[in-house]
Backbone atoms as SQL, in Angstrom:
CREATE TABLE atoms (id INTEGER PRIMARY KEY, chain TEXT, resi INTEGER, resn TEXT, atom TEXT, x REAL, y REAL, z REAL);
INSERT INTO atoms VALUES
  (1, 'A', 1, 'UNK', 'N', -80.501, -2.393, 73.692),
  (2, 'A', 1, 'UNK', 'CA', -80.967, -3.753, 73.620),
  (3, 'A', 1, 'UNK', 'C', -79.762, -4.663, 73.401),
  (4, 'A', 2, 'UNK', 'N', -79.857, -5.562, 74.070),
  (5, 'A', 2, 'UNK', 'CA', -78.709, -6.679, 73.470),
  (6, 'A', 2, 'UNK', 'C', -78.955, -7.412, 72.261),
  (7, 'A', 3, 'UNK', 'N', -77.817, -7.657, 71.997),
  (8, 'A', 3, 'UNK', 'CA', -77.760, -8.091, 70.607),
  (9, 'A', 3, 'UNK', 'C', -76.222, -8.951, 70.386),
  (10, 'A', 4, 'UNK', 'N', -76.494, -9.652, 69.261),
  (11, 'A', 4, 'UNK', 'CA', -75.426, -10.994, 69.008),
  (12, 'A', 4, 'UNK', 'C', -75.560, -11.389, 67.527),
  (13, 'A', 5, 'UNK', 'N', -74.550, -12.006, 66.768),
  (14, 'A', 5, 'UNK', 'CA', -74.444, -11.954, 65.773),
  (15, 'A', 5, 'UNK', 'C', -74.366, -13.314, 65.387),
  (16, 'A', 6, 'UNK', 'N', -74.845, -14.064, 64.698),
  (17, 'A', 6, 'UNK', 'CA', -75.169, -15.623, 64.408),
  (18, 'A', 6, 'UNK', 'C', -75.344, -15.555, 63.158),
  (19, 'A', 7, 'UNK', 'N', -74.276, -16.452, 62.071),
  (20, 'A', 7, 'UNK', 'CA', -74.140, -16.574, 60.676),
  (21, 'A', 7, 'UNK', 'C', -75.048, -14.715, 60.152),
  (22, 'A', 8, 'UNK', 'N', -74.843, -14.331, 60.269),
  (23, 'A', 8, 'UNK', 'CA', -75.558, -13.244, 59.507),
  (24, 'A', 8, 'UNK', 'C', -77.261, -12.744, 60.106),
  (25, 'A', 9, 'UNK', 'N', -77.264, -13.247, 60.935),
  (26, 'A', 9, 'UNK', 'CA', -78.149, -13.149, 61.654),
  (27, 'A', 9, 'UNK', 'C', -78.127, -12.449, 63.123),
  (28, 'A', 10, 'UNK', 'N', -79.091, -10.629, 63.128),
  (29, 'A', 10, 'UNK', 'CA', -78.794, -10.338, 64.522),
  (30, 'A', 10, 'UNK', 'C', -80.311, -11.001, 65.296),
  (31, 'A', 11, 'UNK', 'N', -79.473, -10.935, 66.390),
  (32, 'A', 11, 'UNK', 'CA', -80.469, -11.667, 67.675),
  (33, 'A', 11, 'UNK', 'C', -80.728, -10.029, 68.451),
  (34, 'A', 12, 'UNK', 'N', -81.507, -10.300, 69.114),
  (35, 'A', 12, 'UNK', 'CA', -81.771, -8.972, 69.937),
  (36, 'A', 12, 'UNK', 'C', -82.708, -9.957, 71.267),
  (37, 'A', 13, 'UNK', 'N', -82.330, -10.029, 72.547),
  (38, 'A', 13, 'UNK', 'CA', -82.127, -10.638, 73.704),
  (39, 'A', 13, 'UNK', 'C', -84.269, -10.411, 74.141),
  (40, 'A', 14, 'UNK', 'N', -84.607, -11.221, 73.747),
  (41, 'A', 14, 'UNK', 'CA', -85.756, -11.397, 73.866),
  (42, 'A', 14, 'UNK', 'C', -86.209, -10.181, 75.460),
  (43, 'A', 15, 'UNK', 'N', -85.525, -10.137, 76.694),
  (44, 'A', 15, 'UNK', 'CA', -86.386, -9.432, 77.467),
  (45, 'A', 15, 'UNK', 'C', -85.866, -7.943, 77.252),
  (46, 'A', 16, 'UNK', 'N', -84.983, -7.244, 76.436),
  (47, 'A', 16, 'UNK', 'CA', -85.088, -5.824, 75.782),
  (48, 'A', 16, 'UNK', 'C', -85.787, -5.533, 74.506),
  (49, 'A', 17, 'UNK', 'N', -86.694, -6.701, 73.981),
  (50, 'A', 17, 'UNK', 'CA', -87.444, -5.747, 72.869),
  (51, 'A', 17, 'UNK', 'C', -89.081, -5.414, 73.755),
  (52, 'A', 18, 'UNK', 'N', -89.536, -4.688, 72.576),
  (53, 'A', 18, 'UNK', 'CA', -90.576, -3.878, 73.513),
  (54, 'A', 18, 'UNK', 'C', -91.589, -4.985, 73.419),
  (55, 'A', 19, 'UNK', 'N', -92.621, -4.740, 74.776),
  (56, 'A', 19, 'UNK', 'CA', -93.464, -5.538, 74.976),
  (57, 'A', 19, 'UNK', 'C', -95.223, -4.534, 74.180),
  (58, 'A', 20, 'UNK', 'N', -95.645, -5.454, 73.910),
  (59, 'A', 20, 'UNK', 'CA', -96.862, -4.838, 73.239),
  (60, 'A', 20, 'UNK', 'C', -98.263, -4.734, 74.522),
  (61, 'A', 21, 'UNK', 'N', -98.934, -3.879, 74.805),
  (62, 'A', 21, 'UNK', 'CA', -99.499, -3.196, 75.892),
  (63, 'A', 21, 'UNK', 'C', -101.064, -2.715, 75.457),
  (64, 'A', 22, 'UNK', 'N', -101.791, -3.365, 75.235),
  (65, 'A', 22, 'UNK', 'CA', -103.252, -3.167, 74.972),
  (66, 'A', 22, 'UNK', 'C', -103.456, -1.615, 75.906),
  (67, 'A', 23, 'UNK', 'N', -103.857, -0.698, 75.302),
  (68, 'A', 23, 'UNK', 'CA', -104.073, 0.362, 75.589),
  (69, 'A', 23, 'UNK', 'C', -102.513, 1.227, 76.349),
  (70, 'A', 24, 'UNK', 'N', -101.495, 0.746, 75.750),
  (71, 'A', 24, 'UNK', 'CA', -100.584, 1.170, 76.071),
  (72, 'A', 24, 'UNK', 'C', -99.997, 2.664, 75.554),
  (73, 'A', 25, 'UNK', 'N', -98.397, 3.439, 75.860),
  (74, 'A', 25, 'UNK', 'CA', -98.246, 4.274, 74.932),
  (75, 'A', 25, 'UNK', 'C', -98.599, 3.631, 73.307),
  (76, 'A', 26, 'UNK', 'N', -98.571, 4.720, 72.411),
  (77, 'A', 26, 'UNK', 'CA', -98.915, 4.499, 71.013),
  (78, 'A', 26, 'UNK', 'C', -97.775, 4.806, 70.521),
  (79, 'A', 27, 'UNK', 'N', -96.461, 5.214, 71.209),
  (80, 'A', 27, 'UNK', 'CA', -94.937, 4.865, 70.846),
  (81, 'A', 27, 'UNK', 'C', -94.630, 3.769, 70.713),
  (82, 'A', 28, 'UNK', 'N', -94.825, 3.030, 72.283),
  (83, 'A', 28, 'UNK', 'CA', -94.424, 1.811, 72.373),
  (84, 'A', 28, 'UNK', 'C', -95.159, 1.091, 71.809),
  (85, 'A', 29, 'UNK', 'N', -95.754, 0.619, 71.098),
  (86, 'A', 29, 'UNK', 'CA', -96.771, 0.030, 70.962),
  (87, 'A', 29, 'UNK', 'C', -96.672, -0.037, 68.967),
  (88, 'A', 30, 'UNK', 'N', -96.216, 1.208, 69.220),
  (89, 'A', 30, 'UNK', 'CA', -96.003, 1.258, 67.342),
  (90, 'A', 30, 'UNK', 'C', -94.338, 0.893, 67.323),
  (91, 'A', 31, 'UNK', 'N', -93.625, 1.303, 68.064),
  (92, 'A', 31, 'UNK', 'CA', -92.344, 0.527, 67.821),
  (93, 'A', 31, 'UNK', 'C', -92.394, -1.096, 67.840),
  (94, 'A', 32, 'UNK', 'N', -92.971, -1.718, 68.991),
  (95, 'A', 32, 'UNK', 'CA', -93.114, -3.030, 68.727),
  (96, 'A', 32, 'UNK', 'C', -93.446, -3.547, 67.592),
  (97, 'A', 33, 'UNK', 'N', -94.644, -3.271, 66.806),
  (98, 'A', 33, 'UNK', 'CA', -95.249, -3.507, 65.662),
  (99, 'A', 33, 'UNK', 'C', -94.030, -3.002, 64.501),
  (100, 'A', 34, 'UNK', 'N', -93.379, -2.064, 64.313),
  (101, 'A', 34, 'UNK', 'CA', -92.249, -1.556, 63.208),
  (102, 'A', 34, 'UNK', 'C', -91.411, -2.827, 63.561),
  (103, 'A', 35, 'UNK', 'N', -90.699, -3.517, 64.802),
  (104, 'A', 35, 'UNK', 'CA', -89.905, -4.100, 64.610),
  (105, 'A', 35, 'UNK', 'C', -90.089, -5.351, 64.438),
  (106, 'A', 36, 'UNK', 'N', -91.220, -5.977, 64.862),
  (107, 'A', 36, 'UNK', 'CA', -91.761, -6.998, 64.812),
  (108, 'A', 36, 'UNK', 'C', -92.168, -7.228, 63.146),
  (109, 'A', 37, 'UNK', 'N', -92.556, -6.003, 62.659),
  (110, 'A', 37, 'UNK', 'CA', -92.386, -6.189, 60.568),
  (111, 'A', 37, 'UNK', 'C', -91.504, -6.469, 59.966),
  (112, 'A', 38, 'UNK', 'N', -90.130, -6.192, 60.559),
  (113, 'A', 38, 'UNK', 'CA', -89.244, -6.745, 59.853),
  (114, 'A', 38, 'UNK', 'C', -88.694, -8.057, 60.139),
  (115, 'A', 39, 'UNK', 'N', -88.905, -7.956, 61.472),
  (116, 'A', 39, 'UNK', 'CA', -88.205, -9.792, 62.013),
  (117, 'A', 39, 'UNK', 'C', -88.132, -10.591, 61.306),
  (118, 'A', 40, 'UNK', 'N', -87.364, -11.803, 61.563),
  (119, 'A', 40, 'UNK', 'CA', -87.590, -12.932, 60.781),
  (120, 'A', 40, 'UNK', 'C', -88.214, -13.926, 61.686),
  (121, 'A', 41, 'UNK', 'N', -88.052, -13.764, 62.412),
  (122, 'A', 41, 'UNK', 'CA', -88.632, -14.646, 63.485),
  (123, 'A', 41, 'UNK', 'C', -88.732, -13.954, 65.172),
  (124, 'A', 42, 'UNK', 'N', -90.086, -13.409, 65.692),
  (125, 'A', 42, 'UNK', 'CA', -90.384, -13.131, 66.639),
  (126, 'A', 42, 'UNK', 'C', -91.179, -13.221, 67.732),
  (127, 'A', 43, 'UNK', 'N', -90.873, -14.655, 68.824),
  (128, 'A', 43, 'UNK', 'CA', -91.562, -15.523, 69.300),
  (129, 'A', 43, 'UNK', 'C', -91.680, -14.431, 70.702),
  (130, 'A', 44, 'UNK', 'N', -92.411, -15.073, 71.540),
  (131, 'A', 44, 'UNK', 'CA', -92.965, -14.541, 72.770),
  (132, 'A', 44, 'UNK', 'C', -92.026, -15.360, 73.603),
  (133, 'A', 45, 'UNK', 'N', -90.636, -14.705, 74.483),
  (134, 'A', 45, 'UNK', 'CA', -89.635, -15.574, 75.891),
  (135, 'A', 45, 'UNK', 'C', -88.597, -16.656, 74.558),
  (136, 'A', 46, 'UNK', 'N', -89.072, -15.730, 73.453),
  (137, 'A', 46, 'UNK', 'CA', -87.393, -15.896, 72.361),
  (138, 'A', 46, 'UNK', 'C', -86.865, -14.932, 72.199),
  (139, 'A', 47, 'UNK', 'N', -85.507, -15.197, 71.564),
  (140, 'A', 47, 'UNK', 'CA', -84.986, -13.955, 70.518),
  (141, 'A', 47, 'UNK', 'C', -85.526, -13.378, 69.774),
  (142, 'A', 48, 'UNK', 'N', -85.316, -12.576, 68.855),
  (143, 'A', 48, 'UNK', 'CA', -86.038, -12.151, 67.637),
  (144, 'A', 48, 'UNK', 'C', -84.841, -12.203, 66.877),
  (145, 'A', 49, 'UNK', 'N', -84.988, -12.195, 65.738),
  (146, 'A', 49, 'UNK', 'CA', -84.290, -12.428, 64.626),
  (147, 'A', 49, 'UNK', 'C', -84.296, -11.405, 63.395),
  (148, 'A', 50, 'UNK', 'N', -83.289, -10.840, 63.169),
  (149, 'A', 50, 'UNK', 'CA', -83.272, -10.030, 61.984),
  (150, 'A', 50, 'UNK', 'C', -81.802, -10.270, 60.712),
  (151, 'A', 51, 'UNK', 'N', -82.214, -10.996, 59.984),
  (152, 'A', 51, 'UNK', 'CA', -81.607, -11.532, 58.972),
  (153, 'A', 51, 'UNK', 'C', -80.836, -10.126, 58.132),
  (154, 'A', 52, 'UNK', 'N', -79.510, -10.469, 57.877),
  (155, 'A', 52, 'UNK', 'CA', -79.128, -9.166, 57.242),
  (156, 'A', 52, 'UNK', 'C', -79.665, -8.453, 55.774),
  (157, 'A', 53, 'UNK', 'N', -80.774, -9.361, 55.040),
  (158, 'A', 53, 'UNK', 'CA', -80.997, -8.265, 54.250),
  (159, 'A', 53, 'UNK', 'C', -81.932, -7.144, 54.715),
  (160, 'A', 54, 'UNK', 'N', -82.449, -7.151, 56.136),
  (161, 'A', 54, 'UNK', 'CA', -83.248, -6.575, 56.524),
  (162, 'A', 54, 'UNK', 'C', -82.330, -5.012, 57.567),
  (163, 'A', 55, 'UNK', 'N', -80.894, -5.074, 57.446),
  (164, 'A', 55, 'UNK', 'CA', -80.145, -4.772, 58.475),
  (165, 'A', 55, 'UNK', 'C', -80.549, -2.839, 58.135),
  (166, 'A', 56, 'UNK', 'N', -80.468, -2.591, 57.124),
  (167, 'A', 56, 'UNK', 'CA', -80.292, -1.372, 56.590),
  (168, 'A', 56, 'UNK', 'C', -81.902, -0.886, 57.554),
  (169, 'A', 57, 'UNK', 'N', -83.234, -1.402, 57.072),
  (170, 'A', 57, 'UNK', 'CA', -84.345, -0.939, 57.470),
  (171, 'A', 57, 'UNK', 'C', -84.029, -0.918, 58.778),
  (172, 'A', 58, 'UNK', 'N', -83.608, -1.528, 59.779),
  (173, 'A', 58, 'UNK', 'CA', -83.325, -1.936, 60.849),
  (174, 'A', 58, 'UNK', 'C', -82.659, -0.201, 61.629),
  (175, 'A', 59, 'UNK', 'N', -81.712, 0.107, 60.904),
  (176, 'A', 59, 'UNK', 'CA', -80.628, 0.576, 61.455),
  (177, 'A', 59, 'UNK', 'C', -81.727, 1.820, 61.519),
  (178, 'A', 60, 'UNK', 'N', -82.650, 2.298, 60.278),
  (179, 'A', 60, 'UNK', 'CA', -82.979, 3.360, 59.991),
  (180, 'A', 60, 'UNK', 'C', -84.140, 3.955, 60.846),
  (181, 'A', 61, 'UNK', 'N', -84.873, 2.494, 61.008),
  (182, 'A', 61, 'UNK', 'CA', -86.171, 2.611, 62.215),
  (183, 'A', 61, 'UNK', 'C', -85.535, 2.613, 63.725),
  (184, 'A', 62, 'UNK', 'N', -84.087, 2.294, 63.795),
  (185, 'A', 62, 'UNK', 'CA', -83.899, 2.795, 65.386),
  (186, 'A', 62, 'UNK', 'C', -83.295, 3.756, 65.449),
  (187, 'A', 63, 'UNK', 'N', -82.954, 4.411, 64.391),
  (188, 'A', 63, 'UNK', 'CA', -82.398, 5.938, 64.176),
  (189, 'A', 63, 'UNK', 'C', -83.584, 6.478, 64.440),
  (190, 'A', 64, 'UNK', 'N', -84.668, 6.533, 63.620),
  (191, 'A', 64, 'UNK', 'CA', -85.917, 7.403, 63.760),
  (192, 'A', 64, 'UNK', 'C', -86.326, 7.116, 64.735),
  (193, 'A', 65, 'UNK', 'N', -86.733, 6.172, 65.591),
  (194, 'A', 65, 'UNK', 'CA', -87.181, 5.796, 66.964),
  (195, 'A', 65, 'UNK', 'C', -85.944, 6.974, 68.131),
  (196, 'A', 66, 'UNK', 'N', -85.172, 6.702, 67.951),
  (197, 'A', 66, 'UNK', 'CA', -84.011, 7.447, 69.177),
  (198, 'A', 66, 'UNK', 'C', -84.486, 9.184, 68.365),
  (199, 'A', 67, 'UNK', 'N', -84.385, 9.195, 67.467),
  (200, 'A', 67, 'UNK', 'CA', -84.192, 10.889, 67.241),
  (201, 'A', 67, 'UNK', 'C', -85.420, 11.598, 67.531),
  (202, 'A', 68, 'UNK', 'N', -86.950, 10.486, 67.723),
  (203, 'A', 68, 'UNK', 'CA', -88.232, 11.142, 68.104),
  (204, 'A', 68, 'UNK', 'C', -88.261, 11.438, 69.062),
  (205, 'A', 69, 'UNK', 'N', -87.161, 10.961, 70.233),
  (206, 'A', 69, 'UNK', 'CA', -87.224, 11.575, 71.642),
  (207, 'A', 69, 'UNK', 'C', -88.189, 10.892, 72.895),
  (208, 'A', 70, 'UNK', 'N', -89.250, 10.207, 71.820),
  (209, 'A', 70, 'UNK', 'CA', -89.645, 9.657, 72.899),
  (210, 'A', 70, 'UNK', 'C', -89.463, 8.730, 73.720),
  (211, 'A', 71, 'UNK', 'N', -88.682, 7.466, 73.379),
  (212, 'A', 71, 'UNK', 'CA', -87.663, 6.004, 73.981),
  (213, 'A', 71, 'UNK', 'C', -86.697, 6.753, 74.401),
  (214, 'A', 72, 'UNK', 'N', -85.956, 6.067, 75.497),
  (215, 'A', 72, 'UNK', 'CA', -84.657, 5.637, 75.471),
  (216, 'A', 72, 'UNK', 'C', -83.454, 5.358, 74.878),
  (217, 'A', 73, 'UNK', 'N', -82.275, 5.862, 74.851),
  (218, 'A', 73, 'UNK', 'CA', -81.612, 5.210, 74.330),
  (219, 'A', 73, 'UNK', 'C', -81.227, 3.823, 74.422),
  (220, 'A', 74, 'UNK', 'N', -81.320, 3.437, 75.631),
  (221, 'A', 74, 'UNK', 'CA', -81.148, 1.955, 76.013),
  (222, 'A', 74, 'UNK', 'C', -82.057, 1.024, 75.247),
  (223, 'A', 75, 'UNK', 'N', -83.323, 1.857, 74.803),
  (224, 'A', 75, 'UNK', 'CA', -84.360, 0.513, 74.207),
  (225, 'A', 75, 'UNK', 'C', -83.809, 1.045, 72.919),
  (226, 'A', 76, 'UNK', 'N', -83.425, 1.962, 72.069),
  (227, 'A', 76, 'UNK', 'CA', -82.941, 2.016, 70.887),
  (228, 'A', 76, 'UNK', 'C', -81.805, 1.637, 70.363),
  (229, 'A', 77, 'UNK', 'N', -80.901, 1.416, 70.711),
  (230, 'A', 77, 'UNK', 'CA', -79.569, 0.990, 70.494),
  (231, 'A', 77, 'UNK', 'C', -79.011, -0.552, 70.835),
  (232, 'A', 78, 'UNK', 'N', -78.564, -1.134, 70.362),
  (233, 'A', 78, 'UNK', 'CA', -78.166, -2.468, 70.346),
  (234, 'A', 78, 'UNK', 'C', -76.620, -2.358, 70.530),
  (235, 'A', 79, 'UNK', 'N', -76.228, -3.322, 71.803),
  (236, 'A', 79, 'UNK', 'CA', -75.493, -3.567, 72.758),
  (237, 'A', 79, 'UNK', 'C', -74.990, -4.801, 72.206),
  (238, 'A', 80, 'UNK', 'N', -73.753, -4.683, 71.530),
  (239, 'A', 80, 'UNK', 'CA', -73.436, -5.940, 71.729),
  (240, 'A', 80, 'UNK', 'C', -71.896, -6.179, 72.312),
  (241, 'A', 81, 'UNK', 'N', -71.815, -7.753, 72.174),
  (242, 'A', 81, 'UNK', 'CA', -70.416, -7.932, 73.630),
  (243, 'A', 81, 'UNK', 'C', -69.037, -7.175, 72.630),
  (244, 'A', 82, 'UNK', 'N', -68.569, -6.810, 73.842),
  (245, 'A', 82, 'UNK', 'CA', -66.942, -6.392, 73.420),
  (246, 'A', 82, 'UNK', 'C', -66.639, -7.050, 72.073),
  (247, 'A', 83, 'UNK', 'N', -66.288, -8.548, 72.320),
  (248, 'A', 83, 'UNK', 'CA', -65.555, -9.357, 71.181),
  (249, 'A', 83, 'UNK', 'C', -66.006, -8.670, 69.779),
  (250, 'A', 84, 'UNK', 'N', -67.060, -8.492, 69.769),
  (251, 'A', 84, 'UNK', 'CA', -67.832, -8.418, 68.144),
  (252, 'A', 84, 'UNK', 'C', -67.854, -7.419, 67.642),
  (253, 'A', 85, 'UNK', 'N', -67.081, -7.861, 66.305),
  (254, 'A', 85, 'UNK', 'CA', -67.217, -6.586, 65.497),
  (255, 'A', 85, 'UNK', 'C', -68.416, -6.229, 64.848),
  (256, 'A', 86, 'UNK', 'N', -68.945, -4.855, 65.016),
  (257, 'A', 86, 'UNK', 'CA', -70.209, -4.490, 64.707),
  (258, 'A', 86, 'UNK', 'C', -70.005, -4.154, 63.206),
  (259, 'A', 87, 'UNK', 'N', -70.935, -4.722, 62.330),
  (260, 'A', 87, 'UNK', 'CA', -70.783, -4.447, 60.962),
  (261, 'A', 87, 'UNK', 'C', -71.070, -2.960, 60.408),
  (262, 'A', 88, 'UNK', 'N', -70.526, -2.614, 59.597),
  (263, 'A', 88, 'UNK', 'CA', -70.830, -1.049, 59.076),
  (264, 'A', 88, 'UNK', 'C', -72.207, -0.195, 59.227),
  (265, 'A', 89, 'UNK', 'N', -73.237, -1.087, 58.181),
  (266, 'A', 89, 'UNK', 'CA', -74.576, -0.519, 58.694),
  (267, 'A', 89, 'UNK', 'C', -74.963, -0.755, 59.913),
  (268, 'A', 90, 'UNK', 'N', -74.470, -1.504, 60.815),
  (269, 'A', 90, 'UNK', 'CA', -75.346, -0.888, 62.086),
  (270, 'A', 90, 'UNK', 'C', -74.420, -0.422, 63.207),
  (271, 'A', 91, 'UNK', 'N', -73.420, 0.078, 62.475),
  (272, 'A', 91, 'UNK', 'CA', -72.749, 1.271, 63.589),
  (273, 'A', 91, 'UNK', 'C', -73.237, 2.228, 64.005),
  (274, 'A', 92, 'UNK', 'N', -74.169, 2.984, 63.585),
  (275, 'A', 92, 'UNK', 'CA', -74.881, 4.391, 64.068),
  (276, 'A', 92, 'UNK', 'C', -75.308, 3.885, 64.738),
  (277, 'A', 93, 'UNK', 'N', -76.604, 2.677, 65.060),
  (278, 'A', 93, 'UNK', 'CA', -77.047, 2.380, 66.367),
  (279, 'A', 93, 'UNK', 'C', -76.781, 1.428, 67.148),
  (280, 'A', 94, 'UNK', 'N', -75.440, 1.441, 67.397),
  (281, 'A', 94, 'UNK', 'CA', -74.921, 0.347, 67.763),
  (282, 'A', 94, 'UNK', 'C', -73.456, 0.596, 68.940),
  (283, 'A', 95, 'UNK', 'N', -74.004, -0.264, 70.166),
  (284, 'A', 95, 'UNK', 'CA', -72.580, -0.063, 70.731),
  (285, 'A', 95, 'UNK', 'C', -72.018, -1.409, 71.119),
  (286, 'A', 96, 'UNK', 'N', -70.916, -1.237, 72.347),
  (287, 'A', 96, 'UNK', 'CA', -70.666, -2.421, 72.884),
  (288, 'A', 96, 'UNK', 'C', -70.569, -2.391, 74.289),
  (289, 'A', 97, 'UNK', 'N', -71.392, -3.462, 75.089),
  (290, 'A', 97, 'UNK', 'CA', -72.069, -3.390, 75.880),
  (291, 'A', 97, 'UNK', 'C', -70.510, -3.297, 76.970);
């Protein structure tokens, strides 16, 4: 997923988070809902927002999401640009795009 770093604030690129699917998988469908609990703000054709005291839960639910096997790595991992240094806790799921 893409991702960007704003005062302490990660963004994650509104068309890589998961879309929610009325009778959809019950992966996808429960990942949306896990990440959408922590957001700080998660509009429909916005960003989403995850404020860093939330970074740790963050890191841990896309660890457990990638290690269940059932996603992607591409929808689990957050991409962000070259320039940016990725902060400590979210180096495990974290690259640069």
């Amino acid at each position: 997923m893409r991702a960007r770093i704003e005062h302490d604030v990660v963004f994650l690129h509104h068309e890589d988070v998961p879309e929610y699917k009325k009778g959809g998988s019950v992966v996808r469908n429960s990942y949306f809902w896990a990440l959408r609990s922590i957001a700080a703000r998660s509009y429909r054709q916005r960003d989403w927002e995850y404020e860093s005291e939330v970074w740790l839960a963050l890191q841990r639910m896309l660890l457990s999401f990638t290690e269940s096997g059932y996603l992607g790595l591409r929808e689990t991992q957050l991409e962000f640009p070259v320039e940016v240094e990725i902060p400590a806790v979210l180096k495990p799921i974290a690259t640069w795009e």
